[in-house]
C-alpha positions in Angstrom: 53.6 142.0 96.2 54.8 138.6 95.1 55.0 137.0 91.7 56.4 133.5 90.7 58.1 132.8 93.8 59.4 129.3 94.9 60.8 128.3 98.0 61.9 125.1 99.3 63.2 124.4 103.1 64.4 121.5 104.4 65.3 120.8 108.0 69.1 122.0 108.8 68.1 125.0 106.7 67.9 128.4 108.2 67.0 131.2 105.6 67.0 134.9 105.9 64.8 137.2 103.8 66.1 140.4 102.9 65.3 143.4 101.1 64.2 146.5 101.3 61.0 147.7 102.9 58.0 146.4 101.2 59.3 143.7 98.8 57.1 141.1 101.1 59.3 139.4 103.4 56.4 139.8 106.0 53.8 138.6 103.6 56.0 135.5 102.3 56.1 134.8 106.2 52.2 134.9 106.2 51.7 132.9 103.2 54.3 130.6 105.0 52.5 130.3 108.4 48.7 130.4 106.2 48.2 133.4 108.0 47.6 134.7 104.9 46.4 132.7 101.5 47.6 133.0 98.0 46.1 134.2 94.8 47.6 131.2 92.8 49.8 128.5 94.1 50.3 126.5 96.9 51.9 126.2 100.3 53.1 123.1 102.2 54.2 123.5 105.5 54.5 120.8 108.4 51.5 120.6 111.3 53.9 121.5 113.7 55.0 125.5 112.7 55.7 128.3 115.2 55.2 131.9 114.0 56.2 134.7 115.4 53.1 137.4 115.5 53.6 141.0 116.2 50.9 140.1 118.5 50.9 137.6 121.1 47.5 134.9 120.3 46.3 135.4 124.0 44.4 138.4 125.9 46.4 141.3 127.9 44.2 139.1 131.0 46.0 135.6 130.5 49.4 135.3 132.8 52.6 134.8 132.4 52.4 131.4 133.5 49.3 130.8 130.9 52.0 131.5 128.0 54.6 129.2 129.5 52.1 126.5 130.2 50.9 126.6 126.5 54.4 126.1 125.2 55.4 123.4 127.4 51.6 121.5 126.6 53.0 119.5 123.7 56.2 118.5 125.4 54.4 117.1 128.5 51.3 115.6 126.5 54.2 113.6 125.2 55.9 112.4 127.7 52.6 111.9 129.5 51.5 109.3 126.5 55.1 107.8 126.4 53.8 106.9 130.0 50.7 105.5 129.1 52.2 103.4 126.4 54.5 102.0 128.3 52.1 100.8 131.0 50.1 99.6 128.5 52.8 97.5 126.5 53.5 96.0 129.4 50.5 94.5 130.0 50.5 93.6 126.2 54.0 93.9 125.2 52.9 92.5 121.0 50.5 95.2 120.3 51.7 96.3 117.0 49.5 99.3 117.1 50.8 100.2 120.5 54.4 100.0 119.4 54.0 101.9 116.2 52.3 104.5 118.4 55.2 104.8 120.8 57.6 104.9 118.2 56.0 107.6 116.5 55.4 109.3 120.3 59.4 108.6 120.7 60.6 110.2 118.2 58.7 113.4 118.7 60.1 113.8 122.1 63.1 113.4 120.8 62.5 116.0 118.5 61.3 118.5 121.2 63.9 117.5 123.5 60.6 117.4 125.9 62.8 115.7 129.0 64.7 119.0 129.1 61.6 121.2 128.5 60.9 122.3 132.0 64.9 123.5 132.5 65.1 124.7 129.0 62.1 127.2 129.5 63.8 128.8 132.7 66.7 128.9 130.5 65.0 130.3 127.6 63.3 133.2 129.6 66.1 134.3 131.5 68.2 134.3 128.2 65.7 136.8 127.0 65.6 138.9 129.9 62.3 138.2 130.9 63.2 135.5 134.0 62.7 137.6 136.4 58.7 138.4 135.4 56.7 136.8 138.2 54.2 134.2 136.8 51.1 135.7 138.1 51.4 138.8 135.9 49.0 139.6 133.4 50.7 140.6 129.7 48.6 144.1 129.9 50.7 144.3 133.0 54.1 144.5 131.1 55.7 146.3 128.1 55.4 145.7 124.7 59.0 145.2 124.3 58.5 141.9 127.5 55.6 140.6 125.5 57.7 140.6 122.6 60.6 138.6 124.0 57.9 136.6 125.9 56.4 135.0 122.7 59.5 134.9 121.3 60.3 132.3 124.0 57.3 130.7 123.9 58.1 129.2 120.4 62.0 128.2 121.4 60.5 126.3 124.2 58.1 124.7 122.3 61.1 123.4 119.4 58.5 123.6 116.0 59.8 121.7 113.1 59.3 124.7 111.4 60.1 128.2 112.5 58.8 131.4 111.3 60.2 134.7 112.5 59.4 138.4 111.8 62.6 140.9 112.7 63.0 138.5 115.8 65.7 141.0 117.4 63.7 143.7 118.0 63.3 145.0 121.6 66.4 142.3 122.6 69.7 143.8 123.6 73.0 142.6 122.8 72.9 139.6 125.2 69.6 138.4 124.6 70.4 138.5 120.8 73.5 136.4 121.2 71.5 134.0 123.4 68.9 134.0 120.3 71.4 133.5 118.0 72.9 130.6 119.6 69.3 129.0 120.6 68.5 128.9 116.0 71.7 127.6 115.4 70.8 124.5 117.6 67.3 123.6 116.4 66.8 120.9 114.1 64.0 121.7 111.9 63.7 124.5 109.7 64.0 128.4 110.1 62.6 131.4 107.9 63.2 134.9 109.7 63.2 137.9 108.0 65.5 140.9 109.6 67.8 144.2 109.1 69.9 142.4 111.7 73.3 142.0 109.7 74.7 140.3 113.0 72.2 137.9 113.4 72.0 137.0 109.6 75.4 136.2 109.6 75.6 134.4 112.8 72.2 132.0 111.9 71.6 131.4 108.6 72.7 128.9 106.0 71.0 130.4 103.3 69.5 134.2 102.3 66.8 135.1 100.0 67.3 138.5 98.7 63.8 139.9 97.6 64.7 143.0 95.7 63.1 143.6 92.7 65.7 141.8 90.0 64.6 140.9 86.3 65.0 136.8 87.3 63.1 137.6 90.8 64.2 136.8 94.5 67.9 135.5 94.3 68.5 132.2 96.9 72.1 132.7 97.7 74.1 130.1 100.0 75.7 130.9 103.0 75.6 133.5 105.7 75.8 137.3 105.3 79.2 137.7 105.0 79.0 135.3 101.8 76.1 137.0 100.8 78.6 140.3 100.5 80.7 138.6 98.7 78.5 137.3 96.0 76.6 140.3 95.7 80.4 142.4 95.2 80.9 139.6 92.7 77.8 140.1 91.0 78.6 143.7 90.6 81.7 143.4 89.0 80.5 141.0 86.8 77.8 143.4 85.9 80.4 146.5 85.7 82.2 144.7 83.5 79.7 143.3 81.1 78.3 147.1 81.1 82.4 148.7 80.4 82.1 146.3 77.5 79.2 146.6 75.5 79.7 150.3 76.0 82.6 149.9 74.3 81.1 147.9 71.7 78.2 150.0 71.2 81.0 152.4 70.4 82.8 150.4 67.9 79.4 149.8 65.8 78.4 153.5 65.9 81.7 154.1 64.2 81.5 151.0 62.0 78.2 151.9 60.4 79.3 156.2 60.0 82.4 155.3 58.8 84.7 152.0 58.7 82.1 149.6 56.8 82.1 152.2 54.0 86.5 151.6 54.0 87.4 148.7 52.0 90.6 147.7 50.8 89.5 148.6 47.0 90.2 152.6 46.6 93.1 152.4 44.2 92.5 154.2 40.6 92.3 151.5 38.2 95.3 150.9 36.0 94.2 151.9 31.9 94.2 148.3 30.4 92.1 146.9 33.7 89.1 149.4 33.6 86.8 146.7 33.2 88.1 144.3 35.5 87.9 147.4 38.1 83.8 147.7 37.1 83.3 144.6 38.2 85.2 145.0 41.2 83.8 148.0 42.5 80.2 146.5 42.4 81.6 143.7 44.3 83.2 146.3 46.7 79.9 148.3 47.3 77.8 144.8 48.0 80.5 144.1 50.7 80.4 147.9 52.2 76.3 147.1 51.8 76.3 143.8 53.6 79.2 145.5 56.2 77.0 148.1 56.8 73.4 146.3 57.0 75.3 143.7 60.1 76.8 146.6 61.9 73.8 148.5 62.1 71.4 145.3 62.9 73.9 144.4 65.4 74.1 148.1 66.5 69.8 148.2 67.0 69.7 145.1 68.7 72.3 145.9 71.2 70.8 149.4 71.8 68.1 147.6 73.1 69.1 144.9 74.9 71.6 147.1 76.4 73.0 146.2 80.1 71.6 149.4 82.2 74.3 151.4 83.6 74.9 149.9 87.5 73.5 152.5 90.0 76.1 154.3 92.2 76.7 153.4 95.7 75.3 155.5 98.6 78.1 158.3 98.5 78.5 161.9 100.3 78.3 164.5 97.4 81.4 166.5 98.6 80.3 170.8 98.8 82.3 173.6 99.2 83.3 173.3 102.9 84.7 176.3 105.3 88.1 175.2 105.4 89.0 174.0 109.1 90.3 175.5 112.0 94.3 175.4 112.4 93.8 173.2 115.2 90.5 171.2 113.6 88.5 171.4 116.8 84.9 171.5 115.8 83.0 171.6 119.1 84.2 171.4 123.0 82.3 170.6 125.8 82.9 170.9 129.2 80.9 170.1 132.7 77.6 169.3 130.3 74.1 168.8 132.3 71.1 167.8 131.2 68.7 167.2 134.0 67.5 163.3 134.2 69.0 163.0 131.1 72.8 163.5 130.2 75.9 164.1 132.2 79.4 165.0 130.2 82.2 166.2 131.9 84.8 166.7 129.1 84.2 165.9 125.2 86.2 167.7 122.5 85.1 166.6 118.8 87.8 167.5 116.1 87.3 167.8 111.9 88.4 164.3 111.1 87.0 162.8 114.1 84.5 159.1 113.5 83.1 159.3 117.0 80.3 156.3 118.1 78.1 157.0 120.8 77.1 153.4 122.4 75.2 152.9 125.9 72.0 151.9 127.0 68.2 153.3 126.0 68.4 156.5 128.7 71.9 156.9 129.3 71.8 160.0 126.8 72.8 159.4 123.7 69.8 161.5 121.6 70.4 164.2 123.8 74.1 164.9 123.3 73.0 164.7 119.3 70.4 167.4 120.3 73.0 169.3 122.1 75.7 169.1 119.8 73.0 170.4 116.4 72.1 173.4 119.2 68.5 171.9 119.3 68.6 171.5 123.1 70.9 173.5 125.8 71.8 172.3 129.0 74.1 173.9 132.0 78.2 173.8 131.2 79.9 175.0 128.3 79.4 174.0 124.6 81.6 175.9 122.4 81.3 175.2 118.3 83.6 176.8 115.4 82.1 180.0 114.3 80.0 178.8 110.8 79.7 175.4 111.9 77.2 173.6 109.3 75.8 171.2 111.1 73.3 168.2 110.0 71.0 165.9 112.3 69.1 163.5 111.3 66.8 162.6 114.2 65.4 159.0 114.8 61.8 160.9 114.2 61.9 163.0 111.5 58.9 165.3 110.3 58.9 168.2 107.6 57.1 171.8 107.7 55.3 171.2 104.8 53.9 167.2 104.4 51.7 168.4 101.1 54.9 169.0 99.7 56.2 166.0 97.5 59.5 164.9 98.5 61.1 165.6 95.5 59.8 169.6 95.8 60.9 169.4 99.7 64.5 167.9 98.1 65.1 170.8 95.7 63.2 173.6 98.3 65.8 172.5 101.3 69.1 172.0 99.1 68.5 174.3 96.1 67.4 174.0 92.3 70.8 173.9 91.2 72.1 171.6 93.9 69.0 169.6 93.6 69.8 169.4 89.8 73.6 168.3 90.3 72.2 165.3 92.5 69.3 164.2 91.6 67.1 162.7 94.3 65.9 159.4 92.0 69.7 158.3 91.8 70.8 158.2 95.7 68.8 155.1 95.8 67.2 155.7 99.0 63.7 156.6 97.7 61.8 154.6 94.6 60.6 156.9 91.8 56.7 156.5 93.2 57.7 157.8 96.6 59.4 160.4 95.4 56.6 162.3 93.7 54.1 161.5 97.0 53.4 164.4 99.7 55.9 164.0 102.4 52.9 163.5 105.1 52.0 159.9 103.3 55.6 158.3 103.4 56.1 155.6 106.2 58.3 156.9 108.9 60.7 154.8 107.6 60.8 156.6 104.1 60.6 160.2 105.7 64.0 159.4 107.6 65.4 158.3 104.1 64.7 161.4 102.8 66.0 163.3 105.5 69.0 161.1 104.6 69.1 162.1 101.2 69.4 165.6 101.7 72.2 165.4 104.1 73.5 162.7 101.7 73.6 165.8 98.8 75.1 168.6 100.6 77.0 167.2 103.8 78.0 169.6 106.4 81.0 169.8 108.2 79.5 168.2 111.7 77.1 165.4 110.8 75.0 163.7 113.5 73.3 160.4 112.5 70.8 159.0 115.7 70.2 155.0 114.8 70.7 155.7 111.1 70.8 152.3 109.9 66.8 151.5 110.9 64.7 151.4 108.6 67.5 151.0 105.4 67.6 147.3 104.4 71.1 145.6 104.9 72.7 146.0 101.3 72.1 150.2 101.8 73.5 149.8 105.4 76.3 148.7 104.2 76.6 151.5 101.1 76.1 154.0 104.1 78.8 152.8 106.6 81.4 152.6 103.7 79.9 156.0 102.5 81.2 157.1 106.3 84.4 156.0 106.0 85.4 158.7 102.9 82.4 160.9 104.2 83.9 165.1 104.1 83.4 166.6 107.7 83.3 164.7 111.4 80.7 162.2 111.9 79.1 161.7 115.5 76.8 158.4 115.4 74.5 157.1 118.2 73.8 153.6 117.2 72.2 149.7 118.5 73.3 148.2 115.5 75.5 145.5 116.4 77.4 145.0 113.0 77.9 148.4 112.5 79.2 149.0 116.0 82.1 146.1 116.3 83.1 147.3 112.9 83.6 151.0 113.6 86.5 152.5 112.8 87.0 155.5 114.7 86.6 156.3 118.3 84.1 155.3 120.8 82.1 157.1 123.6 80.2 155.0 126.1 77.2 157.1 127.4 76.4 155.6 131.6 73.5 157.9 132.1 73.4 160.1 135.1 
């Protein structure tokens, strides 16, 4: 899972992990925490480390108020020995050990900021969204997603010097994230978190750690997201450009050692009183076209393999043979839409060029308009689509008829041998050569979505209709995907969370205020 890795954080330092699913940014949080132990190495971490579990460390039976009191223990033990101590150095006021002691006692409070602790934890929780949860509840008695945000206030009331955190934003919405984000940037001590969250990469951290599989291992780059784009752009020119290059010089010594080492300036007929002087010559001639040819082709094996690997291809829609448009380019119109409990659309037209982003809250809708634009789900009004529409949907659950089938055989099955062929499912990028020859039924959910992804990558229709497409896809192929949007052949309807992705969007916007 993890090989050779070193990692240093200092306090002030707040570093993402990022990477693709499965290239251990949970475990390096584990091994971090001691959670988890290593099979060679070491570890050195401060006493005083919070870690954010997927499970909370207390039983569905403790209360609310348990989980607050535990965080706030260590700020009022504090202040509750800072009390003590200064009793007793008033009745002995050159007690070295005493002083010493409440210097040491001093400086942690300061740390904690434990004077503030009691405001800064009904801050904290209402900043979360879970404020309003009365104190006498038991966590069996609420959600996942509240017991979630719960521990994950527990820990920024409790200030750690050091701060682990696993995908910290999930089940927060767009103001508790923000809240989040500003509550990291103003600790002192350190902070690892690994996320998908672009926003809240770029917002936190001072540092990123990208753990894809690279031939000098994890990369450490400086800076926030948005730097982390532009080195990695960088980067690829850099490796573009190094690859254009020894192509072209791989070239040059194919054609040296066929045909210009055996060309030397010697290839006149010798003159009738220099014949011997031109003997001598020409076996100096065929030594240099010998030695010429001997460097060339060493040079020319060497370089065949050491060679720079072609850089893979961005994410990219693999433009088919569309039905030409409409004269007017409408696609689909709705009018006076109904879905009971569910959706409510009075008027939505959807043209052929149309980048249309579906926002709202969870239940206001926005899955069942994708349903009922694919014809998956019918509700009273009128939907009216072009005759031939192709239309694509990928769901936020995606399954397959067949999960014995591999995914490369469900690939070529769904799209075609010959299409299969012309775009091969090993270079989209979105499945690694292992997955692809596994029966669909054992990928993660995670990986089935990619390769649902994959085949609407190959052969895009003319309406396509992505539900939350960026989860599951690490950041860089996020990225690949939106920009693969932008140039993308058809109308593209997105329902989306994804806070990056949505203040960037281009095209329209349809807020969804349930029924």
């Amino acid at each position: 899972m993890l090989d050779g890795v070193s990692l240093v954080a200092a306090p002030g330092h707040r570093i993402g992990l990022i990477g693709e699913n499965g290239t251990g940014k949970s475990t390096l949080l584990r091994l971090l925490a001691g959670v988890d132990e290593p099979d060679g190495g070491s570890v050195v971490r401060p006493p005083d480390l919070g870690y954010l579990h997927q499970e909370m460390p207390f039983d569905l039976t403790a209360t609310v108020r348990d989980v607050v009191d535990d965080a706030l223990r260590e700020a009022r033990d504090v202040l509750a020995a800072l009390d003590r101590l200064t009793a007793a150095l008033a009745a002995t006021p050159e007690d070295a050990d005493l002083l010493t002691e409440y210097g040491e006692r001093l400086d942690r409070a300061q740390e904690t900021d434990a004077w503030d602790a009691d405001r800064r934890a009904g801050l904290v929780l209402a900043g979360l969204g879970v404020g309003d949860l009365a104190y006498d509840r038991t966590l069996g008695s609420i959600s996942g997603g509240q017991r979630g945000r719960l521990a994950l206030a527990a820990l920024l009331i409790r200030r750690p010097s050091a701060l682990l955190l696993d995908e910290p934003t999930n089940h927060l919405d767009d103001a508790a994230a923000a809240f989040l984000e500003e509550q990291l940037r103003g600790l002192p001590g350190v902070v690892v978190l690994a996320s998908h969250d672009r926003t809240l990469l770029d917002a936190v951290c001072t540092d990123l750690v990208d753990l894809d599989p690279a031939v000098d291992g994890p990369a450490r780059y400086g800076g926030n997201y948005t730097d982390y784009q532009a080195a990695k752009r960088a980067e690829r020119e850099r490796w573009q450009r190094r690859y254009a290059e020894e192509q072209e010089e791989l070239g040059e010594l194919r054609h040296a050692v066929a045909v210009t080492a055996h060309q030397v300036g010697y290839g006149r007929p010798p003159k009738d009183n220099n014949k011997m002087s031109y003997g001598t010559m020409g076996n100096r001639v065929e030594q240099q076209v010998s030695r010429r040819v001997r460097n060339a082709a060493r040079r020319l094996q060497d370089l065949e393999r050491d060679q720079v690997r072609k850089p893979p291809e961005p994410l990219r829609f693999r433009v088919s043979t569309l039905v030409s448009p409409a004269a007017d380019g409408l696609l689909v119109s709705v009018r006076d839409l109904r879905v009971p409990g569910r959706l409510s659309l009075d008027r939505f037209d959807l043209r052929a060029d149309d980048r249309l982003l579906v926002t709202g809250p969870n239940g206001t809708g926005k899955s069942t308009l994708l349903a009922v634009l694919a014809s998956r789900l019918h509700g009273g009004g009128e939907v009216r689509r072009r005759r031939g529409l192709r239309v694509g949907l990928l769901t936020q659950d995606t399954a397959f008829d067949r999960p014995d089938r591999t995914a490369q055989d469900t690939y070529e099955l769904a799209l075609g041998l010959e299409r299969a062929e012309s775009v091969p499912l090993r270079s989209l990028g979105l499945l690694s050569p292992g997955d692809i020859a596994r029966p669909v039924g054992e990928l993660s959910v995670g990986q089935r979505r990619r390769l649902a992804l994959a085949l609407l990558v190959a052969d895009p229709p003319e309406l396509l209709l992505l539900d939350e497409p960026t989860n599951h896809l690490s950041p860089r192929l996020c990225d690949e995907l939106e920009e693969a949007l932008g140039i993308s052949p058809g109308a593209v309807v997105m329902a989306s969370h994804d806070r990056w992705l949505r203040a960037r969007w281009p095209g329209r916007q349809l807020r969804l205020r349930g029924q």
